[in-house]
C-alpha positions in Angstrom: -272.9 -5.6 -234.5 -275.1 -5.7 -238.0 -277.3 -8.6 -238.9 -276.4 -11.8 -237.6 -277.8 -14.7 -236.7 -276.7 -16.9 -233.3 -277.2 -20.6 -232.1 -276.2 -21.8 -228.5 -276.3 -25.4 -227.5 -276.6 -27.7 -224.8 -274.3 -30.5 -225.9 -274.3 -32.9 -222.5 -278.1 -32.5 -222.7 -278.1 -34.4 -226.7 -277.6 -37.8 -227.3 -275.8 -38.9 -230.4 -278.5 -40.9 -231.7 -281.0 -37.9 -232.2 -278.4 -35.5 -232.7 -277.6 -37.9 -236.0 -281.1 -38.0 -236.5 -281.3 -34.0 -236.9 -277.7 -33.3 -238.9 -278.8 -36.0 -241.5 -281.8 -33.2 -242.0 -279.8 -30.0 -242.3 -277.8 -31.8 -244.4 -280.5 -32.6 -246.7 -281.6 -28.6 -246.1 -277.6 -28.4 -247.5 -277.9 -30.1 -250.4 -281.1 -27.9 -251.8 -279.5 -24.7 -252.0 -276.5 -23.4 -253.1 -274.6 -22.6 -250.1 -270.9 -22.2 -250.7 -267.6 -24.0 -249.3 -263.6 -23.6 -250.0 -261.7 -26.5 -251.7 -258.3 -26.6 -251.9 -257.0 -27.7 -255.5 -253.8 -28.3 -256.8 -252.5 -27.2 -260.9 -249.1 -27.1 -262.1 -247.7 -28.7 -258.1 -249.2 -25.2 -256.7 -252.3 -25.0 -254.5 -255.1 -22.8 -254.6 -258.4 -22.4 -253.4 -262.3 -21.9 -254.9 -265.7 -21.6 -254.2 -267.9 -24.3 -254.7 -271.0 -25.6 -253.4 -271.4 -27.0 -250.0 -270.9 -30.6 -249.4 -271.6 -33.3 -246.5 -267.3 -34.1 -245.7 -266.5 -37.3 -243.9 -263.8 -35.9 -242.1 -264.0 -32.3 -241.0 -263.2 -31.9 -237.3 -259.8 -32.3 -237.3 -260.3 -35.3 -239.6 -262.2 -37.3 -237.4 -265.6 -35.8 -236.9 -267.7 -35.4 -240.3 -269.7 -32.4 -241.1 -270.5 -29.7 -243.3 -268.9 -26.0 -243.7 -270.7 -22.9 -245.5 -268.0 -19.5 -246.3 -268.7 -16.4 -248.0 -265.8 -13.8 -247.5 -264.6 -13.6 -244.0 -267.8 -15.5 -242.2 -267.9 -18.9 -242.0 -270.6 -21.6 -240.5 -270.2 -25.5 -239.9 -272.2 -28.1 -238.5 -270.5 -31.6 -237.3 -272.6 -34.8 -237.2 -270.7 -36.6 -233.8 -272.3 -34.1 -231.0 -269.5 -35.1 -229.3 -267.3 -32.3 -231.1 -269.2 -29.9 -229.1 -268.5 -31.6 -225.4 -265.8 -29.1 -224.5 -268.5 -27.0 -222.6 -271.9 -27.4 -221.0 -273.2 -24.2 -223.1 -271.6 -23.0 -226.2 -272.1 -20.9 -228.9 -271.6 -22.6 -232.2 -272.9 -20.3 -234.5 -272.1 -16.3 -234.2 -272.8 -15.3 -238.2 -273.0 -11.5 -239.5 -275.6 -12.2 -242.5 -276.0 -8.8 -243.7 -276.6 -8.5 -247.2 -276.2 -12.0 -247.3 -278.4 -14.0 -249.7 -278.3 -17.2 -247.3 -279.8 -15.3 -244.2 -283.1 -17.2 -244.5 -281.8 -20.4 -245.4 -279.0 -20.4 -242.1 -281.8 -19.6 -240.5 -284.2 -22.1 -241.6 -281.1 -24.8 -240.1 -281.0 -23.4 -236.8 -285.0 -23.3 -236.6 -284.8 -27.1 -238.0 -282.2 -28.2 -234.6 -284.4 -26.1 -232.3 -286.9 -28.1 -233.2 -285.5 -31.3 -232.4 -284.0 -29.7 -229.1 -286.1 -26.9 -228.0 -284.7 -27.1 -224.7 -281.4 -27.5 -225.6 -280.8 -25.5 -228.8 -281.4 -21.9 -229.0 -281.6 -19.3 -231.9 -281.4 -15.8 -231.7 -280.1 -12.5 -233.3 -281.7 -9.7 -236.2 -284.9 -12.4 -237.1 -288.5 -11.2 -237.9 -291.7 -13.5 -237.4 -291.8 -13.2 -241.3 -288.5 -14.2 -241.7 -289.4 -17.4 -240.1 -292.2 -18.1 -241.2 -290.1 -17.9 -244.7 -287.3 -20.5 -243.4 -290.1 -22.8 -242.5 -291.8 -22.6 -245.5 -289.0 -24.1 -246.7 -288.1 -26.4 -245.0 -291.5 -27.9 -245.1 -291.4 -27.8 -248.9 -288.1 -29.3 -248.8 -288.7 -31.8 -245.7 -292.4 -32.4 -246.6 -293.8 -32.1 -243.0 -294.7 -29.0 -240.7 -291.9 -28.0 -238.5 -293.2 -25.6 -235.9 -291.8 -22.1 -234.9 -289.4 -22.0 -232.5 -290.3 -21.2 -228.9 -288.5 -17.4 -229.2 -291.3 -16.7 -231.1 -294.5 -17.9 -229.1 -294.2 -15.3 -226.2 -296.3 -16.6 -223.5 -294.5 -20.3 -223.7 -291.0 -18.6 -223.6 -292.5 -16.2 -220.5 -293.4 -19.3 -218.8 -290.2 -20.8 -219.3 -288.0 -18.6 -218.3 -290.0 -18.0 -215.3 -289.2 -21.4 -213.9 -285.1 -20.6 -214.5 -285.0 -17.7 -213.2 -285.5 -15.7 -209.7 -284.9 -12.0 -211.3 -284.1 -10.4 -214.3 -286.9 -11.6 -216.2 -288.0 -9.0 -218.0 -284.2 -8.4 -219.5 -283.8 -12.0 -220.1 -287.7 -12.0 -222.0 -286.6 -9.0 -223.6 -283.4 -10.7 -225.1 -284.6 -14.3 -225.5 -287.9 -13.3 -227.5 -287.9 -12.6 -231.4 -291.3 -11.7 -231.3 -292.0 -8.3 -233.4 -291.8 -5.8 -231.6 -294.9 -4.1 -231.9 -298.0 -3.1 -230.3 -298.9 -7.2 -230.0 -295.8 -7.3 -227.9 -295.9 -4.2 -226.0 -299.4 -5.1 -224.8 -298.2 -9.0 -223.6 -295.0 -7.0 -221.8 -297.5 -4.2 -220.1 -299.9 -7.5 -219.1 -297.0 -9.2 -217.0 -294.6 -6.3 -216.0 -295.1 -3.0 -213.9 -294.7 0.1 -215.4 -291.8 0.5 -212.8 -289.9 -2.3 -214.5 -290.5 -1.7 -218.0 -289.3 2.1 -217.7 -286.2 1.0 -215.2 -285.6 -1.2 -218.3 -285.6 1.0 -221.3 -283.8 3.8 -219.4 -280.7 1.3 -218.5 -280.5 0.0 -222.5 -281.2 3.8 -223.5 -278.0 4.8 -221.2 -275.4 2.4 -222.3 -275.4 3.8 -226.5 -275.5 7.4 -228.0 -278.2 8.7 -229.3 -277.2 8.7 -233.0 -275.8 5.0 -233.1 -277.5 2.4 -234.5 -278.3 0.5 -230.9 -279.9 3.2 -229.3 -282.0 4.1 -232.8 -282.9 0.4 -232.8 -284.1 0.4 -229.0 -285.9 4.0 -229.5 -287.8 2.7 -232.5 -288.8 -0.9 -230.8 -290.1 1.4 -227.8 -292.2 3.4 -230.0 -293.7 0.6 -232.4 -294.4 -1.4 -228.9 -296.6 1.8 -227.9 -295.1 2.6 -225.0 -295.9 5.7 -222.7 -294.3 8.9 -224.9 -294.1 11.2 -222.1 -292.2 8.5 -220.2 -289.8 8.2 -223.3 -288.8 12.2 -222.9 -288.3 11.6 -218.5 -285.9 9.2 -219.9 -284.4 11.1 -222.2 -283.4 14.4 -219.6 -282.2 12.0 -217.1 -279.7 10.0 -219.5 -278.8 13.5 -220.5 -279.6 13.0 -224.5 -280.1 16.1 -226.6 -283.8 16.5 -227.3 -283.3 18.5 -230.6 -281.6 15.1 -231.8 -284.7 13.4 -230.7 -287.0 15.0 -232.3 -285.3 15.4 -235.8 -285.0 11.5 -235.6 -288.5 11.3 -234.5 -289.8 13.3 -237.4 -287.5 11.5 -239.7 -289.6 8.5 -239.1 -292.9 10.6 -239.6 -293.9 9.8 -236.3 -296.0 13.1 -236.4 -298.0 11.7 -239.4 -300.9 9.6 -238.5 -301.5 8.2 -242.3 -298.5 7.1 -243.3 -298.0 7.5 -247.2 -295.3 4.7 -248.7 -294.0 5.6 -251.8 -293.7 3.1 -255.1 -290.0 3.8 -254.9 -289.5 3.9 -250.8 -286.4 2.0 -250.8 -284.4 3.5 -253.2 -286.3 7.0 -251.4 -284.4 5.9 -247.7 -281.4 4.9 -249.8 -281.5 8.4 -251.5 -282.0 9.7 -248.1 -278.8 7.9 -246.2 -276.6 9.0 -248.4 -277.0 12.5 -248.1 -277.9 12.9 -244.6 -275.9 9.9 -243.1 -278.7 8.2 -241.3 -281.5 5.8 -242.1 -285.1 6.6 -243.0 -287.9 4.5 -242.7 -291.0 5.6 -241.5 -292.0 4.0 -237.9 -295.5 2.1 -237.0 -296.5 4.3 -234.5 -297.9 7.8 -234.2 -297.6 10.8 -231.9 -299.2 14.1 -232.8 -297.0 17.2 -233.0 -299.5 18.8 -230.2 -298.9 15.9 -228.1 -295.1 16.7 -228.5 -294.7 20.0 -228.1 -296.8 19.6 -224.7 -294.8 16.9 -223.4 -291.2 18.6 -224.4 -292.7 21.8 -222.9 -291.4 24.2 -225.2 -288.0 22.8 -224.9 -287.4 22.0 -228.3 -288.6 24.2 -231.8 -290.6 21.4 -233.0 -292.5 23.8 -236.1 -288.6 24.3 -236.9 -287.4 20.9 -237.2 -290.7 20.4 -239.2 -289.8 22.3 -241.9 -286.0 21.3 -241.9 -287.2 17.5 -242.8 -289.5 19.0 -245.3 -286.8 20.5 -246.8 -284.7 17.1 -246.8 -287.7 15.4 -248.2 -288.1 17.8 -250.7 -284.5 17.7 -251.7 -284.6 13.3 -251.8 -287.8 13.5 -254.1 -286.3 15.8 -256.2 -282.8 13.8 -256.9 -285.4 10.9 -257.2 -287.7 11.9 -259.6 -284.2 12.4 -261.4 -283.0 9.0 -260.9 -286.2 7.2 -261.9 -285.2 6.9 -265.3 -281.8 5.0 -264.9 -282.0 0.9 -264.0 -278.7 1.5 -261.6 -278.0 4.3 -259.5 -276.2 2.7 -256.9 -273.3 1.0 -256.8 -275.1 -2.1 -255.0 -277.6 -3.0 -258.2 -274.8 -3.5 -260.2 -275.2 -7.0 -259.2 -278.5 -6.5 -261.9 -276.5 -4.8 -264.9 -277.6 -6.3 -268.2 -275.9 -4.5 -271.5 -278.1 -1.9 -272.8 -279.8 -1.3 -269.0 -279.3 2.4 -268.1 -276.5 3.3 -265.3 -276.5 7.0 -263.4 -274.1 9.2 -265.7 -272.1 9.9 -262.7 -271.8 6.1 -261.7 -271.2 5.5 -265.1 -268.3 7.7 -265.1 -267.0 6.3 -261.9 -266.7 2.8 -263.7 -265.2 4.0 -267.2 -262.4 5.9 -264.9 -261.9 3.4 -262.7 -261.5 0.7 -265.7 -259.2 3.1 -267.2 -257.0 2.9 -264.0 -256.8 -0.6 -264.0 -256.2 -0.7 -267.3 -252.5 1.8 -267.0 -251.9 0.3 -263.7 -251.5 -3.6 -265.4 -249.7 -2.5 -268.1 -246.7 -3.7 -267.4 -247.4 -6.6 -265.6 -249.2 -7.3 -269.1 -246.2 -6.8 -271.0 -244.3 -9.4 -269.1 -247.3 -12.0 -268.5 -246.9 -11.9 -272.9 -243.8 -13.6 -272.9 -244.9 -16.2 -270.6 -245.6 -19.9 -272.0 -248.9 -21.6 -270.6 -247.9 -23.1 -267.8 -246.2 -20.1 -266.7 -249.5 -18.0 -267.4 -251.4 -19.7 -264.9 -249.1 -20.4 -262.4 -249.3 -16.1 -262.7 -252.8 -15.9 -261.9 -252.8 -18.5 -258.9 -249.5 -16.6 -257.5 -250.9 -13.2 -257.6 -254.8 -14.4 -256.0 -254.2 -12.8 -252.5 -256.8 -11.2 -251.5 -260.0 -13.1 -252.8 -262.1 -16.5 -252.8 -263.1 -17.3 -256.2 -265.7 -19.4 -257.4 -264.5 -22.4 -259.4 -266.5 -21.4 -262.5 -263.9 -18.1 -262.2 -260.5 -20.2 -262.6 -262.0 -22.1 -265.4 -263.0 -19.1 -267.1 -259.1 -17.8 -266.6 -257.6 -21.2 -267.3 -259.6 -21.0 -270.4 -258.7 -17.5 -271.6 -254.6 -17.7 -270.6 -253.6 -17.3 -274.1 -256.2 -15.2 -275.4 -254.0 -12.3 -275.3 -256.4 -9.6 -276.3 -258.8 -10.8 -273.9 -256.7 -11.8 -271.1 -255.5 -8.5 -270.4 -258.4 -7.4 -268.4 -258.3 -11.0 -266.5 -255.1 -9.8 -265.3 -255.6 -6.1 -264.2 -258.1 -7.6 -261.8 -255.0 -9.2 -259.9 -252.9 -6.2 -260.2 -254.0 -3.9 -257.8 -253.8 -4.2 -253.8 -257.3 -4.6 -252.0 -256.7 -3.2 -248.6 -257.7 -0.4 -249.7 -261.4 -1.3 -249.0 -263.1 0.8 -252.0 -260.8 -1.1 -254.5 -261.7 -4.4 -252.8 -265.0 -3.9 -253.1 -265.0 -2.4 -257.0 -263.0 -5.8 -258.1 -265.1 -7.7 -256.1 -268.1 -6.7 -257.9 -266.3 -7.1 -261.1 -265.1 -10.8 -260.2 -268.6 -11.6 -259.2 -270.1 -10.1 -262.6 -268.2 -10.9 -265.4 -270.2 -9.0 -267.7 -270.0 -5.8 -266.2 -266.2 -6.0 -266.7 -267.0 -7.3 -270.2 -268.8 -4.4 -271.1 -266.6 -1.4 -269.5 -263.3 -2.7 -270.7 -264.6 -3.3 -274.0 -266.1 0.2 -274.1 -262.8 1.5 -273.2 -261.4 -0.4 -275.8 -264.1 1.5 -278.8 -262.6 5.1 -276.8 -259.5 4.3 -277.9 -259.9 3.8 -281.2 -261.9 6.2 -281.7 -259.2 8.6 -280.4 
């Protein structure tokens, strides 16, 4: 599923008048950051599209409704100011957004905290949000609104209990569980143990435990929530025999989060440690707020598992992470991702490094060709080329001015054009000219590098 974020609405329960009221808001929340939008533009009687900023549009629902639309890549977002676009069903959900790595998580999320707050019985937000993420999303709001607009109901856990209590008949602690955005820590755990039986809470967790395996990301997710909320460990392992999981799997998750280590020690460099640490053992490491002594596992496992064994196999890993780490310290980009930071002169791994100067090279001998025959081409012709042969990405508008601009630059052009010359589906090409389209100068800087190896030749 990822990171996403959700809205569901009420739309009978709205009327128009405070519905207006609250778009007229988010709009104003549109116009203060740079969220993007598609336009559709015509040059030379042929049509293409660009990214631009996000606009209030007096006709978006089918040309009758106004509203406003956000895109980046394949996800897309759109409020409508006439609530009576959204009539079609008594609940809906309007917004369903994967916002991973997404820049604009917190400020979607700020908009859906702004309409809950208009209709907190009619407007719901939900999905991967933290306290401190909201508490982030209001700030700015407030700073952009200037007045206080309070958190959102998912987050005040005795007020959401309360409610849901007088909807519902059963289920309550699955419906608490999935309404509330609460962290889930100790704070939490302690409010759940208050108003549900042990009984329910272990029924619970040993349902959500049995649907997901134990090395995918749902049932990691669910295991570490049950820890950080303090929950009983010895029920955790009962769990754990009766949904048949494999305890040696377990543990060596377990100890990857140093759950045996009471005083947890975060290193300077912790992220780039876990991403260090992902890629070579293909899972994610991030040390958990909770603590269980080894003794206190090896009694409850009962000598089911070689605890001292698994012990010294993360030490190893650790070991092994630091090490590459200690190496890596001394270049500005080691993975692929920072890119997105590349400055010339900044200092890139010498195996990433290489990656780039042979992939540049291969774009280089695969355009060839098509840069021999895009020379005898007169203007015009030039950039009707470019828009004919965009098929696999959304370009900013600040991009097609920056090729209409260079068409006849023949010397420079050429690595303009090798960017449209190669096919995407292939997913690790896609994203490699994506990069490059999005930072101008690291194309700049390998092509033209590639240019001083050839002459030096």
């Amino acid at each position: 599923m990822g990171i996403y974020i959700a809205l569901d609405i009420y739309p009978n329960r709205i009327s128009q008048e405070k519905w207006k009221i609250a778009f007229d808001e988010t709009v104003r929340l549109l116009n203060a950051y740079s969220f993007m939008d598609k336009v559709v533009d015509e040059k030379n009687g042929l049509k293409y599209t660009y990214l631009t900023k996000s606009r209030y549009k007096k006709h978006l629902y089918e040309g009758y409704y106004g509203g406003w639309h956000i895109i980046d890549e394949d996800e897309e977002v759109e409020l409508y100011d006439c609530i009576e676009a959204y009539l079609n069903n008594d609940c809906q959900t309007i917004w369903f957004v994967n916002t991973k790595g997404k820049r604009w998580h917190i400020y979607l999320l700020a908009m859906a905290c702004l309409l809950t707050s208009y209709f907190p019985e009619n407007i719901h937000v939900y999905g991967d949000i933290t306290t401190y993420q909201c508490i982030q999303a209001l700030n700015w709001i407030n700073q952009i609104l200037d007045r206080k607009i309070d958190m959102p109901i998912v987050f005040k856990k005795k007020e959401l209990l309360e409610r849901l209590k007088k909807q519902l008949d059963n289920q309550l602690l699955n419906q608490f569980y999935d309404n509330s955005l609460s962290d889930r820590d100790k704070d939490l755990g302690n409010f759940i143990r208050l108003h549900f039986s042990e009984e329910e809470i272990y029924q619970f967790y040993k349902n959500k435990f049995s649907l997901f395996h134990i090395k995918s990301y749902e049932f990691q997710k669910i295991l570490r929530e049950y820890l950080e909320m303090e929950f009983s460990f010895e029920d955790l392992i009962k769990m754990m025999k009766e949904c048949h999981v494999d305890l040696n799997d377990l543990v060596e998750i377990l100890l990857n989060w140093q759950l045996h280590i009471k005083d947890k020690k975060y290193m300077k460099h912790s992220e780039l440690f876990d991403k260090v640490y992902e890629n070579l053992f293909g899972f994610y490491h991030r040390p958990i707020q909770s603590y269980c002594s080894l003794d206190k596992m090896e009694m409850v496992l009962g000598g089911e598992v070689n605890v001292e064994e698994l012990v010294n196999k993360e030490e190893l890993r650790k070991n092994l992470c630091e090490e590459i780490l200690e190496e890596d310290l001394e270049y500005d980009i080691i993975f692929f991702e920072q890119f997105s930071h590349f400055y010339k002169g900044c200092k890139v791994m010498k195996e990433l490094d290489e990656m780039m100067r042979e992939n540049i090279r291969f774009l280089k001998k695969n355009a060839q060709s098509y840069y021999q025959y895009y020379l005898t081409l007169n203007r015009k012709e030039r950039e009707n080329w470019f828009i004919k042969n965009n098929q696999y990405m959304l370009l900013s508008k600040e991009m097609w001015d920056h090729i209409f601009e260079r068409v006849m630059d023949n010397v420079y052009v050429f690595r303009l054009i090798a960017l449209f010359c190669v096919d995407c589906y292939q997913s690790n090409i896609y994203q490699f000219i994506k990069m490059l389209v999005s930072n101008l100068n690291v194309l700049d800087y390998y092509w033209d590098e590639e240019i001083r190896s050839d002459e030096n030749v």
